[in-house]
C-alpha positions in Angstrom: 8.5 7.4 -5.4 7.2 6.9 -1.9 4.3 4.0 -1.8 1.9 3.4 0.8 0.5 0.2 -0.3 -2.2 0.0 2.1 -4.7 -2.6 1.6 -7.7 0.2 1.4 -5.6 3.1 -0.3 -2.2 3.6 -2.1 -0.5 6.4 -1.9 1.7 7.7 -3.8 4.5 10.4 -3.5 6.8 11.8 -6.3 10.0 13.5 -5.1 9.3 16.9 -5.1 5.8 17.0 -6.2 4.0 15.8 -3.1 1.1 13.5 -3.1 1.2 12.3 -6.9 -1.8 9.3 -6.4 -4.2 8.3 -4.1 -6.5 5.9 -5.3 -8.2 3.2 -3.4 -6.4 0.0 -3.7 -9.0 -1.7 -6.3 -9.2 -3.5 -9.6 -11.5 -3.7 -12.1 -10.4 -6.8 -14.3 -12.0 -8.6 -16.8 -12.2 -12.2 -16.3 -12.1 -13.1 -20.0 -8.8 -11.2 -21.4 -7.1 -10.3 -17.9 -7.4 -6.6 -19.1 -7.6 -4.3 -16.6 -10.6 -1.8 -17.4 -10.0 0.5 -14.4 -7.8 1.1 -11.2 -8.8 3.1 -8.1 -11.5 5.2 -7.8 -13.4 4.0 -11.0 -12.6 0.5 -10.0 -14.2 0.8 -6.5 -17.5 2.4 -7.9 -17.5 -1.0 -10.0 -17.9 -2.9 -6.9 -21.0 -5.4 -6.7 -22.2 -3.4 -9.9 -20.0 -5.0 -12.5 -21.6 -7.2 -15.4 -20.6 -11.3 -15.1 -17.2 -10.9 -17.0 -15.9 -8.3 -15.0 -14.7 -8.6 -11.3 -13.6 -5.3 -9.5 -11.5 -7.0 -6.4 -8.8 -5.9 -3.6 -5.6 -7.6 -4.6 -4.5 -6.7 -1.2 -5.7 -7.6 2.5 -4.7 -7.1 5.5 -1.6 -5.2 4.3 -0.2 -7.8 2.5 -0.1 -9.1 -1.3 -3.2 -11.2 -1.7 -3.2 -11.4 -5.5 0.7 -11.0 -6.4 -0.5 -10.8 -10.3 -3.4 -8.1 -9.9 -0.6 -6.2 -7.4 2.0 -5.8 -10.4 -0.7 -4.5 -12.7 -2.2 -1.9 -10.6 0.7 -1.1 -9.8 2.0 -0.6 -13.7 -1.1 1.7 -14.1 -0.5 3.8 -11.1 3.0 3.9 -11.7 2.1 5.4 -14.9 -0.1 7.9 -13.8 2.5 8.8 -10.8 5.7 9.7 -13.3 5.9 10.9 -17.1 7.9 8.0 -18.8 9.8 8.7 -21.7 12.4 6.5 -23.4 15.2 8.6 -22.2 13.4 8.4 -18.3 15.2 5.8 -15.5 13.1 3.6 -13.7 11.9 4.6 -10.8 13.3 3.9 -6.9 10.9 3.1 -4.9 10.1 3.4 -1.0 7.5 1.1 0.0 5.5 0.9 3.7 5.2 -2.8 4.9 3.2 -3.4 8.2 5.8 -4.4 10.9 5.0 -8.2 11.6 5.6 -9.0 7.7 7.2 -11.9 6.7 10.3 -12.4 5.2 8.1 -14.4 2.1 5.6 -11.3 2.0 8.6 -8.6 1.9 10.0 -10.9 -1.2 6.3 -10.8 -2.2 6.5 -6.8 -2.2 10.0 -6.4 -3.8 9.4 -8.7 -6.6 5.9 -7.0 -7.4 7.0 -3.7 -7.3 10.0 -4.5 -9.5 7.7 -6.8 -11.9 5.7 -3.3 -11.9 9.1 -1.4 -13.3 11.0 -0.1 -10.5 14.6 0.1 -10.7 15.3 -0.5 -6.8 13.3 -0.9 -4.1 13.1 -0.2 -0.7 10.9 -1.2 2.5 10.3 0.6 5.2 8.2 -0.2 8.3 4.7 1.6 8.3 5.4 3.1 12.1 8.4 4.7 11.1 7.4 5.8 7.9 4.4 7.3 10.1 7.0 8.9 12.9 8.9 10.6 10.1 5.7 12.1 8.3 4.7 12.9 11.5 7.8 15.4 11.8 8.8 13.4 15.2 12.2 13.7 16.7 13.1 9.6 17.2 17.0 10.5 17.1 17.5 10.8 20.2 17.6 7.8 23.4 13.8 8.8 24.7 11.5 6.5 23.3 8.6 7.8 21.0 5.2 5.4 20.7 3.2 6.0 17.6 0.3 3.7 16.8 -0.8 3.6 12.8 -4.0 2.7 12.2 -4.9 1.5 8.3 -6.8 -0.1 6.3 -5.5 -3.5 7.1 -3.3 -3.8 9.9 -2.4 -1.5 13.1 0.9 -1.0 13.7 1.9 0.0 16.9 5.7 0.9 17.9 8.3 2.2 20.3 10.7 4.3 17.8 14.1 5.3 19.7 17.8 6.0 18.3 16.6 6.1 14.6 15.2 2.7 15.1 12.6 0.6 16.1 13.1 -0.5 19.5 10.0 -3.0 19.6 7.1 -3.3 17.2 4.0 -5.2 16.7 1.1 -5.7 14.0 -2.7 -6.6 14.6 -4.8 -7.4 12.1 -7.6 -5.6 13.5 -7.7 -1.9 11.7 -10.7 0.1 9.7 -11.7 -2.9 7.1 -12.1 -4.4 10.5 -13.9 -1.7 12.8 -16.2 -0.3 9.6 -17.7 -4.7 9.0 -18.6 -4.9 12.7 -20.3 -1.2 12.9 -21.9 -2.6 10.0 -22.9 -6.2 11.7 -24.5 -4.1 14.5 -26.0 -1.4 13.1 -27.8 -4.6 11.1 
């Protein structure tokens, strides 16, 4: 499976199927049992209208594992919905996009979710070149390629060259960002 954990949608991609999931990265939880009563879409139309015992939160922000707990279950339930699991059915590997300036705490953050979730193996990739090679762009070769990726979270902006990253950078200025402070103004 491919993931795009972004920290306003996941996206999810089965090998061969295409786009298996995408569901806004929300959970409905509820505070008594630590059940989780719904995950993406469902989840987000719970926000600000839940009743006292139930919280519909974003266990991510700014690309990165806020909630490490909340992570692994909504990630169970999407991995569920993503792939047909029988008892004869190996775990899944999984591909996961990390914004670039990610720490080498918040990677372990990420692997050990993602295998607390039931992966077999997982792997990270950085969200500008996971962005270069949906983008079909040719970054073999020694000319340098700049692509800027613009989530919910974090914008990633880097110079891709050789099948690498020559240099890289993350803001945490992206669309959660830009949508509160059209929002402040238009107030």
């Amino acid at each position: 499976l491919g993931v795009d954990l972004g920290g306003r949608r996941i996206i999810k991609q089965a090998d061969g199927k295409g786009v298996a999931v995408r569901e806004p990265a929300v959970v409905a939880v509820d505070k008594n049992t630590g059940h989780i009563l719904q995950v993406g879409a469902a989840a987000r139309n719970m926000l600000g209208r839940t009743p006292g015992n139930v919280v519909a939160m974003r266990p991510l922000k700014d690309g990165v594992i806020s909630d490490h707990e909340m992570t692994v279950k909504m990630l169970q339930e999407l991995f569920r919905t993503a792939t047909k699991t029988s008892l004869f059915t190996p775990k899944p590997r999984v591909v996961i996009c990390v914004p670039s300036g990610i720490t080498e705490v918040e990677e372990r953050s990420v692997i050990n979710a993602t295998l607390e979730a039931g992966a077999r193996r997982v792997y990270l990739i950085e969200e500008p070149m996971a962005a270069a090679l949906g983008a079909g762009l040719d970054i073999s070769g020694p000319k340098g390629q700049l692509v800027v990726d613009i989530g919910g979270g974090t914008t990633d902006i880097a110079v891709l060259s050789m099948n690498g990253v020559a240099n890289a950078t993350s803001l945490k200025i992206a669309g959660d960002y830009i949508d509160e402070t059209i929002a402040r103004y238009v107030r």
